[in-house]
C-alpha positions in Angstrom: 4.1 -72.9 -187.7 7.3 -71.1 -189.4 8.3 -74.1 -191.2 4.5 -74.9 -192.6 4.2 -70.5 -194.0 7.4 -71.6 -195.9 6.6 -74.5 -197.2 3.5 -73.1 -198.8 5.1 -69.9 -200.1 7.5 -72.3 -201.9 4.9 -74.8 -203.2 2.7 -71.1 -204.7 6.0 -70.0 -206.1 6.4 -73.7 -207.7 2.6 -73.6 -209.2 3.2 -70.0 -210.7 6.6 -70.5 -212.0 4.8 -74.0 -213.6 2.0 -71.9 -215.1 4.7 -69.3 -217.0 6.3 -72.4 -218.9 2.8 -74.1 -219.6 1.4 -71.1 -221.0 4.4 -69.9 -223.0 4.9 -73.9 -224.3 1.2 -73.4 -225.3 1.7 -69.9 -227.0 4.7 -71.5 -228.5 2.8 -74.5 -229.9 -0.5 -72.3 -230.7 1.8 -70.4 -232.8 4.2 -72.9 -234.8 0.7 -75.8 -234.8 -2.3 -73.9 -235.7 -4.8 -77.1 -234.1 -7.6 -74.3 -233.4 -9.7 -75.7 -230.1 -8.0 -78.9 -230.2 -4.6 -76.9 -229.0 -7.0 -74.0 -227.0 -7.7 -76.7 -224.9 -4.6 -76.6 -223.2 -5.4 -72.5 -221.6 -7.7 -73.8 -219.2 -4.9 -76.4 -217.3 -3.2 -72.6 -216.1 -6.7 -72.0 -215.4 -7.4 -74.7 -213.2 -4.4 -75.0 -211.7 -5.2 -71.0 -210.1 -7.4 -72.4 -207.2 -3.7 -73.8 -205.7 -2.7 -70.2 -205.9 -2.7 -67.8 -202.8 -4.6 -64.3 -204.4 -8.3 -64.3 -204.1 -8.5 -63.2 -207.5 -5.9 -65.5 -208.8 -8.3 -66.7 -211.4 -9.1 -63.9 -213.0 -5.3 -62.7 -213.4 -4.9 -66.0 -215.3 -7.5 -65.6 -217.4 -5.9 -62.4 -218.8 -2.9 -63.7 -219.0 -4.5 -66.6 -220.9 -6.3 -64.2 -223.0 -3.5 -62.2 -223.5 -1.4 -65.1 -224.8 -4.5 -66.0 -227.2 -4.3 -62.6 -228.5 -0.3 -62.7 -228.9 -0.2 -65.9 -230.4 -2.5 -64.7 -233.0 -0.4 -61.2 -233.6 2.7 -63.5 -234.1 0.8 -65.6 -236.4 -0.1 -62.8 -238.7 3.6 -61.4 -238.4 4.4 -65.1 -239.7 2.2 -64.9 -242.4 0.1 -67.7 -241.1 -3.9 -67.3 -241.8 -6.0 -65.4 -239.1 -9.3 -66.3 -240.1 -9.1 -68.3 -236.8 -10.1 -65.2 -234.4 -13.5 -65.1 -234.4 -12.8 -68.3 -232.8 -10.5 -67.3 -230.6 -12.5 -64.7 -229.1 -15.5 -67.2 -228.5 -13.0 -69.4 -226.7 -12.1 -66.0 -224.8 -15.5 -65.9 -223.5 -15.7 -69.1 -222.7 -11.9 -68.5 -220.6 -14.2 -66.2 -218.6 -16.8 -68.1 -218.0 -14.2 -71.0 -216.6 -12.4 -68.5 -214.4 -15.8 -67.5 -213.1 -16.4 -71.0 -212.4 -12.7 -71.5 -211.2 -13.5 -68.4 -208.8 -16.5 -69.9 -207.3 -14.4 -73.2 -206.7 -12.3 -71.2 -205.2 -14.0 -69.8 -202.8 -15.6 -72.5 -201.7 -12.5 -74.5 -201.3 -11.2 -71.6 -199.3 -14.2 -72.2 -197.0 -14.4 -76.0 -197.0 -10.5 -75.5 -195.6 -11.3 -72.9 -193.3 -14.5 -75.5 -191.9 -11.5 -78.4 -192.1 -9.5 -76.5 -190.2 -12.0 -75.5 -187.5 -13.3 -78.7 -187.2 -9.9 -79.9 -186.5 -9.6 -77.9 -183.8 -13.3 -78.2 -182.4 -12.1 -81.7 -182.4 -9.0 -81.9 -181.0 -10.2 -79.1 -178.2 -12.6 -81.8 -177.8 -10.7 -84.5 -177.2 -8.6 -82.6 -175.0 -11.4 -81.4 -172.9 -13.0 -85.2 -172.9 -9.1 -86.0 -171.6 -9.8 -83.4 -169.0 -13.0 -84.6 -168.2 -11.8 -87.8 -167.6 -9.2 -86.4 -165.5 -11.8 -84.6 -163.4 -14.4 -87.4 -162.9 -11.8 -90.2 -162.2 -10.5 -87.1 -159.4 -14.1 -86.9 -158.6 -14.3 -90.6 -158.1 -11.5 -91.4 -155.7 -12.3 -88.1 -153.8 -15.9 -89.9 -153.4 -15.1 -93.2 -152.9 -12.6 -91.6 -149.9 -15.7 -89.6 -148.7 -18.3 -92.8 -148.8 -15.7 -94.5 -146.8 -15.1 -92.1 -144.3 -18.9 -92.1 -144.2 -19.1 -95.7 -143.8 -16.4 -95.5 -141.2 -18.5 -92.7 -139.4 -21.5 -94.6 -139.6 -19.9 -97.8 -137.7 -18.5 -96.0 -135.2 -21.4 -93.7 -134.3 -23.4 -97.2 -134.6 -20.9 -98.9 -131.9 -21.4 -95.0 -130.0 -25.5 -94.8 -130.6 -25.2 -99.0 -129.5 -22.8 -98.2 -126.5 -25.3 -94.7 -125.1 -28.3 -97.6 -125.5 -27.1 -99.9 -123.4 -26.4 -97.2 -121.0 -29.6 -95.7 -121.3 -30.9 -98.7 -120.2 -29.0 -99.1 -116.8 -29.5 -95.7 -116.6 -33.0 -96.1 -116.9 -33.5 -99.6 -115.3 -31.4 -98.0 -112.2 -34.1 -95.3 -112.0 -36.6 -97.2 -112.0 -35.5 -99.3 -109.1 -34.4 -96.3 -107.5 -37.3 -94.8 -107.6 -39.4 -97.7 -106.6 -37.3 -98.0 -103.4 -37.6 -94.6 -102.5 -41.6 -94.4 -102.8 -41.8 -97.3 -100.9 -39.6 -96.1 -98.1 -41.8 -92.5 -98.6 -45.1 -94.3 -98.1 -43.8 -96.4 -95.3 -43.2 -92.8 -93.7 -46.4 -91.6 -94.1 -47.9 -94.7 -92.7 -45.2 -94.3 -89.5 -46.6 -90.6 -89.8 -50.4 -91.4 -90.2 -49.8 -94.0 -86.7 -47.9 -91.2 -85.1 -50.7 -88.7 -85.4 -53.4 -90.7 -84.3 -51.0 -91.7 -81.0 -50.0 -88.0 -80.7 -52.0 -85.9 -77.6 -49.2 -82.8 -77.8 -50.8 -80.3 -80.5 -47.3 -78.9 -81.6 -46.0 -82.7 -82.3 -49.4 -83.2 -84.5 -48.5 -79.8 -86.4 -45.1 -80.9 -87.0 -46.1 -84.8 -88.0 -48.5 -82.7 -90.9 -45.8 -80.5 -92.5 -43.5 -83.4 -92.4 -46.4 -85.4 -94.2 -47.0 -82.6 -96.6 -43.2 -82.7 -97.2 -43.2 -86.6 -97.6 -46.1 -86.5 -100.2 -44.1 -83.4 -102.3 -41.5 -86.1 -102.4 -44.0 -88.5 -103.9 -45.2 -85.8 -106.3 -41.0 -85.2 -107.3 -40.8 -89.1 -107.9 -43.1 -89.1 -109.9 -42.6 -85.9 -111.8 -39.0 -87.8 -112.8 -40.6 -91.1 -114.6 -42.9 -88.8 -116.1 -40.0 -86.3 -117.6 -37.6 -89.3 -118.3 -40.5 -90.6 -120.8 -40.6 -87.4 -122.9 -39.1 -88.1 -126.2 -38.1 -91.5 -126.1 -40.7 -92.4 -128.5 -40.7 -90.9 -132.0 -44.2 -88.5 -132.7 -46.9 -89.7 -134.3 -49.9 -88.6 -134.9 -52.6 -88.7 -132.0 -56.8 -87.9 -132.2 -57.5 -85.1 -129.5 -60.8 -86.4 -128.6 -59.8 -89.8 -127.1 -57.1 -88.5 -125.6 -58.9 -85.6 -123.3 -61.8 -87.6 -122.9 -59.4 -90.6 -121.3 -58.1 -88.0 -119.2 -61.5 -86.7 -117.7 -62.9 -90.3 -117.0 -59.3 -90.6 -115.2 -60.2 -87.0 -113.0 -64.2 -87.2 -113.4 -66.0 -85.5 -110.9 -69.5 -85.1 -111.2 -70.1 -81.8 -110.5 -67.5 -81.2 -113.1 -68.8 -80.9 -117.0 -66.5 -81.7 -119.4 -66.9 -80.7 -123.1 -65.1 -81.8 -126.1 -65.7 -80.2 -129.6 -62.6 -81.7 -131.1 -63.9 -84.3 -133.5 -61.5 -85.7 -135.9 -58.5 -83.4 -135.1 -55.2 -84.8 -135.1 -52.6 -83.5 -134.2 -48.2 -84.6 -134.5 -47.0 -84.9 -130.9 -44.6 -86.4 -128.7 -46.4 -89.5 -127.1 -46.8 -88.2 -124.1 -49.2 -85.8 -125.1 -51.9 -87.5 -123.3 -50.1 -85.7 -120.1 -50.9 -82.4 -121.5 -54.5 -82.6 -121.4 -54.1 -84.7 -118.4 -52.3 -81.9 -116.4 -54.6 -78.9 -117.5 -58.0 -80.8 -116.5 -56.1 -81.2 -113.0 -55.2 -77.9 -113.0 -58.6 -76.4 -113.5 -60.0 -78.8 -110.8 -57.1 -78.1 -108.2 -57.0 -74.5 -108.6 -59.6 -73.3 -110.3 -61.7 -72.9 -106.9 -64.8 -75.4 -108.0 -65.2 -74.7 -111.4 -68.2 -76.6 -112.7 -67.2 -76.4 -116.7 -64.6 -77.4 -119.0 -64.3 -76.8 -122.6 -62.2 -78.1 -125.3 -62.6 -76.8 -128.9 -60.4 -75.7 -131.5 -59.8 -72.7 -134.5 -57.8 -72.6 -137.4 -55.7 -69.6 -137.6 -53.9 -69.1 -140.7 -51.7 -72.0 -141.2 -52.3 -72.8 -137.6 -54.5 -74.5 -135.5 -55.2 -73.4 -132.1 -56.7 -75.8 -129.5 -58.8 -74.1 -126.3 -59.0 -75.1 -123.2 -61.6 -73.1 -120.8 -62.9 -73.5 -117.4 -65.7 -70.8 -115.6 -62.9 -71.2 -112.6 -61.2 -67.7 -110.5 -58.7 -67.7 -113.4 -55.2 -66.7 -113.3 -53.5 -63.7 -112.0 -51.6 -61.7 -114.8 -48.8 -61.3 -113.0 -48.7 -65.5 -113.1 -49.5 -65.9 -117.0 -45.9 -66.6 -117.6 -45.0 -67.9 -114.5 -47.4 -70.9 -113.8 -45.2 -72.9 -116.7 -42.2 -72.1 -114.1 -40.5 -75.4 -112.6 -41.5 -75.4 -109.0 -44.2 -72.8 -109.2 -47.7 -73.0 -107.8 -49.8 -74.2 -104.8 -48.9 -77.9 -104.9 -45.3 -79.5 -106.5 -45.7 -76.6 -109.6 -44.6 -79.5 -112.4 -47.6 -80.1 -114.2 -47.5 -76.9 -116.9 -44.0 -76.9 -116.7 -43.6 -80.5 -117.9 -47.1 -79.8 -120.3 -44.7 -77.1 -122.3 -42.3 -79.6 -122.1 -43.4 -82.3 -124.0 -45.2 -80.0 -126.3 -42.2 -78.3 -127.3 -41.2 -81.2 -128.8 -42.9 -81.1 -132.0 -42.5 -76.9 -131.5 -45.8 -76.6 -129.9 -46.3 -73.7 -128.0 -48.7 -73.0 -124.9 -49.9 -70.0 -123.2 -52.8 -68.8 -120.9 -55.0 -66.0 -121.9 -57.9 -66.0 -119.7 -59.2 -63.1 -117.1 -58.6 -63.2 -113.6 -62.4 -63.9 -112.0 -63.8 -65.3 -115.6 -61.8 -68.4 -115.8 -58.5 -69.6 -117.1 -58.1 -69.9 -120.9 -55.1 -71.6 -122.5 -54.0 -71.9 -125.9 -52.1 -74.7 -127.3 -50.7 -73.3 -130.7 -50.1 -76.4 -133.6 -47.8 -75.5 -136.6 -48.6 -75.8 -140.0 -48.3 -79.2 -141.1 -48.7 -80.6 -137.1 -52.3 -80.7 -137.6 -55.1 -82.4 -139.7 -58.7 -83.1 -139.7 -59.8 -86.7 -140.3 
């Protein structure tokens, strides 16, 4: 940067010292060949050459310096003896000296900002390429760092495939073990309660016959367990998908049909996203209100939108539920009988994040609310 500052303070010192021996050969030959605009000519190369200069006004000074060597070159004419009828002239070309620097000015400056554009455009341009250099840097960085990422990925994805594969084919033995285990044991169960129904009929001693019914009652909550397992090993093996209400809870009353039982559905055309097991649901309330509800002789299903919700009801004109047991009758093991129906109905709905309560009186029937999320429900 040093070495460039000289080197154009030495080239203006070269242009000005240039300019003082033009001008003074011009004075020199204005004076001794009297040529008139032929040799006036010659003042506006100093002129021109002023745009290489450094001052602003560098233009202007020259042009009174030109003027002022017209102006000697005449005085030392006349002290010569040489004819000055040539300064009308001289002071035309004056004017026009002006008019030139004015023009030289105007160059001038717009050189000066041409340069300064140059100069910014050179560096636009070579910040440019540096930051297209650093780009490149960054995306080829970018690159390896995802091609490293998409093949850990793809390493990831093989080996939780070989993991998923491996957990599948033990989820099958698993499953294809309790199957067979439970189908041995409910077989050995009901060949007990045959061996107990014999018993009781051979029985005469009424503490043996009270004994042979608790251990029937016991062998048939067995059964009920069994079958509590294959029901809860199904939940979520399938993917959800959308189910109609009304076949479901109608299959589910011709399954538990009782005709002194009327079963009403006002569900047409709702859908709903569930787990496929949601058949179960309406299934296990149905036997609930038949079981417990102390001969109900209605049930209702209908349903209510609720904001973004939907809401489906089911109501029977049964005793109800205490509500001390609101909460509790979705308990594991709670209840009259083996207590897993409601408990495995929340269950499966809570699969899809639906949620169940019971909001009935006690002596006007039980009342429970199954509570769809927005976008869980439709009406077709």
């Amino acid at each position: 940067m040093t070495g460039g500052r000289r080197n154009f303070k030495e080239r203006n010192n070269l242009i000005q010292l240039a300019l003082i021996f033009l001008c003074a050969g011009i004075v020199i030959a204005d004076v001794f060949l009297p040529l008139g605009f032929v040799l006036w000519i010659l003042y506006l190369v100093p002129l021109l050459l002023s745009v290489w200069l450094v001052g602003r006004f560098a233009p202007f000074i020259i042009a009174w310096l030109i003027t002022g060597a017209i102006l000697m070159s005449s005085l030392i004419s006349i002290t010569l003896g040489h004819d000055p009828s040539d300064l009308p002239d001289r002071a035309v070309f004056i004017l026009m000296i002006a008019i030139v620097a004015l023009l030289v000015y105007e160059i001038r400056i717009n050189y000066t900002l041409l340069e300064t554009e140059v100069i910014e455009r050179r560096k636009a341009q070579e910040s440019l390429l540096e930051f297209n250099h650093n780009l490149e840097v960054i995306i080829a960085d970018r690159t390896r760092e995802i091609l490293k990422v998409n093949q850990d990925l793809t390493d990831d994805i093989k080996k939780r495939r070989k993991v998923e594969s491996a957990l599948g084919m033990a989820n099958q033995k698993l499953s294809l073990l309790s199957q067979i285990t439970r189908h041995d044991i409910l077989n050995r169960v009901f060949a007990l309660l045959v061996e107990i129904d014999l018993a009781k009929d051979l029985s005469k001693d009424p503490e043996l016959t009270k004994s042979l019914l608790d251990l029937e009652k016991t062998s048939m909550a067995i059964q009920d367990q069994i079958a509590f397992t294959k029901d809860y090993q199904e939940i979520g093996t399938q993917a959800p998908a959308w189910y109609l209400v009304t076949p479901l809870i109608r299959s589910a009353a011709d399954s538990l049909s009782s005709s002194e039982v009327n079963v009403s559905i006002n569900c047409d055309g709702l859908e709903v996203f569930a787990d496929a097991m949601i058949s179960k649901v309406f299934y296990n309330l149905i036997h609930n209100a038949l079981q417990h509800g102390e001969n109900p002789t209605r049930i209702t299903f209908s349903y209510q939108v609720s904001g973004t919700d939907m809401v489906i009801f089911c109501e029977d004109n049964g005793v109800g539920i205490d509500i001390n047991d609101k909460e509790n009758i979705f308990r594991k093991g709670f209840g009259k009988d083996s207590g897993l129906g409601l408990f495995l109905s929340r269950e499966i709905l809570s699969i899809t994040e639906i949620a169940i309560k019971e909001t009935g009186e006690r002596g006007k029937g039980a009342r429970f609310e199954i509570d769809v999320p927005e976008g869980d429900w439709r009406i077709t």
